[in-house]
C-alpha positions in Angstrom: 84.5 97.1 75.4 84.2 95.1 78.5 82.4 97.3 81.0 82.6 97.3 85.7 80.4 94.6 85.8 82.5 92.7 83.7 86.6 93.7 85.1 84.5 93.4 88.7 84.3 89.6 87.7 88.2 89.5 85.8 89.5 90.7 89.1 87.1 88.0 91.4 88.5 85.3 88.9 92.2 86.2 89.3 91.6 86.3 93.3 90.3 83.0 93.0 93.1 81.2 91.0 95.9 83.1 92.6 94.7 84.5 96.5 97.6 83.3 98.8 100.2 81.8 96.4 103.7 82.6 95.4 104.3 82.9 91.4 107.0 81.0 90.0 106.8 82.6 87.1 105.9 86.2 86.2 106.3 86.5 82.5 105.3 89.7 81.0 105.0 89.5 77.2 105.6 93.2 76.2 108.9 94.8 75.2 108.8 97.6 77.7 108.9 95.0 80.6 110.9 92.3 78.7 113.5 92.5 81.3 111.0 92.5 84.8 112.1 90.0 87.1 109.2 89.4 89.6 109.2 85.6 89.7 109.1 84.7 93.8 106.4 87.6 94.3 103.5 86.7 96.6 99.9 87.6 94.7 98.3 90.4 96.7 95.2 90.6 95.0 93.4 92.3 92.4 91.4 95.5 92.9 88.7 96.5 89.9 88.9 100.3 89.4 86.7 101.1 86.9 87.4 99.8 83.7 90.8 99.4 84.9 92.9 96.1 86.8 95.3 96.9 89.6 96.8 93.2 90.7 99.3 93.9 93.2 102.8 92.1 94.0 104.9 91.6 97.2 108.5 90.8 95.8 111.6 91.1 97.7 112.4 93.9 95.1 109.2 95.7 96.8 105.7 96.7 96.2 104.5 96.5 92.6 101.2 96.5 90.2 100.4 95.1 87.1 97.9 97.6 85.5 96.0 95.9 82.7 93.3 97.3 80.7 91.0 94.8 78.3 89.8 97.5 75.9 88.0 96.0 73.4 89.3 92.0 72.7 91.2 91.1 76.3 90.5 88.7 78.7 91.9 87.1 81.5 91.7 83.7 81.9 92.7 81.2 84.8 93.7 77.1 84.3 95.1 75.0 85.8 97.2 71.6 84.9 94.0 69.7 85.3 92.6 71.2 82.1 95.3 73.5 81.3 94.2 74.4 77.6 94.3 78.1 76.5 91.5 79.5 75.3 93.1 81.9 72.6 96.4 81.4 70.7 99.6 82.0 72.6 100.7 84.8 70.7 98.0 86.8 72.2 98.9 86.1 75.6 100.5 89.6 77.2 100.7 88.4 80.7 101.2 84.6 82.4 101.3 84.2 85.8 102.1 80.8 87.0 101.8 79.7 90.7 102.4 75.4 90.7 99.4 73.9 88.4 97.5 77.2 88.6 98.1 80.0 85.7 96.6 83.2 85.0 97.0 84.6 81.2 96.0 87.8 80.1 95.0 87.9 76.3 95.2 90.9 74.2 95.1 93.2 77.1 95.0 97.1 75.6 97.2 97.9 78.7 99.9 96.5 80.5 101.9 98.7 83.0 104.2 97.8 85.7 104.3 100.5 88.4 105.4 100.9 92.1 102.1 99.9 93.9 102.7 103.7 95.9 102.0 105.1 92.2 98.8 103.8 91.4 97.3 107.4 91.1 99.2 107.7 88.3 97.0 105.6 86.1 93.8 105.3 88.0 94.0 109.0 89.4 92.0 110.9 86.6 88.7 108.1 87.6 85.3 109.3 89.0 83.4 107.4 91.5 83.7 103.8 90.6 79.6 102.2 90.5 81.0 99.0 91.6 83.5 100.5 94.3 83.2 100.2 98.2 83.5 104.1 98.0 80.7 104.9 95.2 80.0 108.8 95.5 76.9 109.6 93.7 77.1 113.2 95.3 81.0 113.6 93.4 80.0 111.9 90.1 76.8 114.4 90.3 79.3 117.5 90.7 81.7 116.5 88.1 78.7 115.7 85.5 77.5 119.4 86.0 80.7 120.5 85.7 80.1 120.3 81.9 76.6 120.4 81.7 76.2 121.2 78.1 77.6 118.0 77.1 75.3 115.2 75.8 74.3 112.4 78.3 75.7 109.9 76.7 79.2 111.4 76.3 79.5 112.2 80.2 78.3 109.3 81.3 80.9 107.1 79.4 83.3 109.8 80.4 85.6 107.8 82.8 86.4 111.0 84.6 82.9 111.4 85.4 82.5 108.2 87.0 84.2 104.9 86.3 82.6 101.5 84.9 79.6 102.4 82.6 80.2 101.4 79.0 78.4 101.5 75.8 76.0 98.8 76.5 75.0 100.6 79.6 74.5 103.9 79.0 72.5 103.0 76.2 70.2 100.8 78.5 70.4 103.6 81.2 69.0 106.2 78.8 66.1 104.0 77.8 64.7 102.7 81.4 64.7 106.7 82.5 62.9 107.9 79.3 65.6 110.4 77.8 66.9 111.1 74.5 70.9 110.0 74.4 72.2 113.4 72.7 70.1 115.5 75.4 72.3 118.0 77.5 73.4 116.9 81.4 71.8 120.0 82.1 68.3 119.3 80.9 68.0 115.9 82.4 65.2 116.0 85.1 66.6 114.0 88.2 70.1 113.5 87.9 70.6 111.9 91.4 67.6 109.1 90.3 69.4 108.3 87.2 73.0 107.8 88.9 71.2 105.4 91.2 69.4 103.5 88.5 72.9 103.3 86.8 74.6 101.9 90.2 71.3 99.3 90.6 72.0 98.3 86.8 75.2 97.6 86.9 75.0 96.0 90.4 72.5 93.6 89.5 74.8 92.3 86.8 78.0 91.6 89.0 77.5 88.1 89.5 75.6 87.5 85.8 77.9 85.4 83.0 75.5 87.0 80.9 74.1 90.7 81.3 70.8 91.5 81.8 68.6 94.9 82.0 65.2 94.1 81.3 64.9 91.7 84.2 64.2 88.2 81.8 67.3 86.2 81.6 65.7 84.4 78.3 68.0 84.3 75.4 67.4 87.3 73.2 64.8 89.2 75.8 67.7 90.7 77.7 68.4 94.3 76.9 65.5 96.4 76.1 67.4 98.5 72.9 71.2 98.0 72.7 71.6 96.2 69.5 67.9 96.1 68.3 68.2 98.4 65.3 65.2 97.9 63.4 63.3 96.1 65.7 60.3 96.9 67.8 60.6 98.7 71.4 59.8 96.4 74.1 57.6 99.0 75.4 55.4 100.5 72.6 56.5 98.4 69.6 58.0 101.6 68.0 61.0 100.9 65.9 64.4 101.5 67.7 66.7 103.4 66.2 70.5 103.5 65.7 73.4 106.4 64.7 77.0 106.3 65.1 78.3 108.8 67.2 82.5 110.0 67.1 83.9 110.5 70.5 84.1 114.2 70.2 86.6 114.7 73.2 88.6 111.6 72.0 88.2 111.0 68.3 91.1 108.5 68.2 88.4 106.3 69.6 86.6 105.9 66.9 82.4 105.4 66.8 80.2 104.0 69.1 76.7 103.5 68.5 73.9 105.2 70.3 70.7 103.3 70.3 67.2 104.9 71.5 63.3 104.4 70.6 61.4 108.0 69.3 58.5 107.1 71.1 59.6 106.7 74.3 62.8 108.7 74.5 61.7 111.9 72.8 64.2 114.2 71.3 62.6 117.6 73.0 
């Protein structure tokens, strides 16, 4: 699942294509919204929340947002009539917004609301502190991760109501660079404000990256340190990293994800 740094970019992309202009066209390909008329609204801009996209319309009908979410398979894309070529098929597109030559398509998005911008709460609300947001709260994201504190890092961390942006990749990368077993308790984890800073450094460092990076080499192949290296040797001490899939206990709708750590340098105790 795409993850801040990642939506961060989506929503610089979109203000790129669209900042200023007036959409033709504002075709929403999902029953619920089959009948939206917002074609004439003037692109507002698009504000990352999150894992979450809030791209906001001035129509004549008033004030509205498009809430996407990318989930696991969407994108966003922007063309133009230059080079104009889709990247996926058209039956995955959800969203087009045309302005003139320039269009933005939204593929396989796992969300797609339409919403008075006045009731943005109502999907965004329920977020922690976003780690890419001008208002990033370490203090509040601290609070609401010992609100629980029996829960396994890894589970609070990619609890969105605990603070919004870090993903699978991430907290898997955050666990390893501060030493600490995934499945250990909130409550048992040394320095909890050094950790949320890490995490807001880690992500923050890979805002303008196409590609991400936590290690610090860019090379091909040297860039996480244990995030999909199951079976291969730690960066660090050369012991073999391991893998488990975990269900989302609080969500189990979700599915598995996998958690990835080395026993030598993470210890379980």
């Amino acid at each position: 699942m795409p993850e801040g740094d990642t939506v961060l970019q989506a929503a610089r992309r979109l203000d790129r294509a669209l900042e200023g202009r007036v959409l033709d066209r504002v075709d929403l390909r999902v029953p619920r919204y089959a009948t939206a008329d917002l074609d004439g609204a003037r692109y507002a801009g698009t504000i990352p929340r999150g894992k979450h996209l809030l791209t906001r319309l001035e129509h004549a009908s008033g004030a509205w947002t498009l809430h996407t979410h990318l989930k696991m398979e969407g994108i966003w894309q922007t063309t133009t009539a230059r080079d104009g070529r889709w990247r996926r098929p058209a039956h995955q597109a959800r969203v087009v917004l045309t302005a003139g030559p320039v269009q933005a398509i939204g593929f396989a998005l796992g969300v797609v609301d339409l919403l008075p911008t006045s009731d943005e709460d109502d999907v965004v609300g329920h977020l922690g502190p976003d780690l890419l947001g001008p208002g990033w709260d370490p203090a509040e994201a601290e609070r609401r991760l010992r609100e629980r504190s029996e829960r396994p890092l890894v589970e609070a961390l990619l609890d969105q109501r605990n603070l919004a942006g870090i993903g699978n990749v991430y907290v898997n990368e955050i666990c390893f660079v501060m030493g600490i077993h995934p499945r250990r308790p909130v409550a048992a984890v040394p320095d909890l404000p050094r950790l949320l800073a890490r995490s807001q450094a880690m992500l923050d460092a890979n805002r303008e990256r196409s590609s991400r990076c936590t290690t610090g080499v860019l090379r091909r192949g040297q860039q996480l340190w244990v995030y999909g290296r199951a079976g291969d040797p730690c960066r660090r001490c050369g012991t073999t990293v391991q893998v488990v899939m975990r269900a989302e206990t609080d969500a189990p709708e979700r599915g598995e994800r996998s958690t990835y750590w080395c026993p030598h340098c993470q210890p379980e105790g």
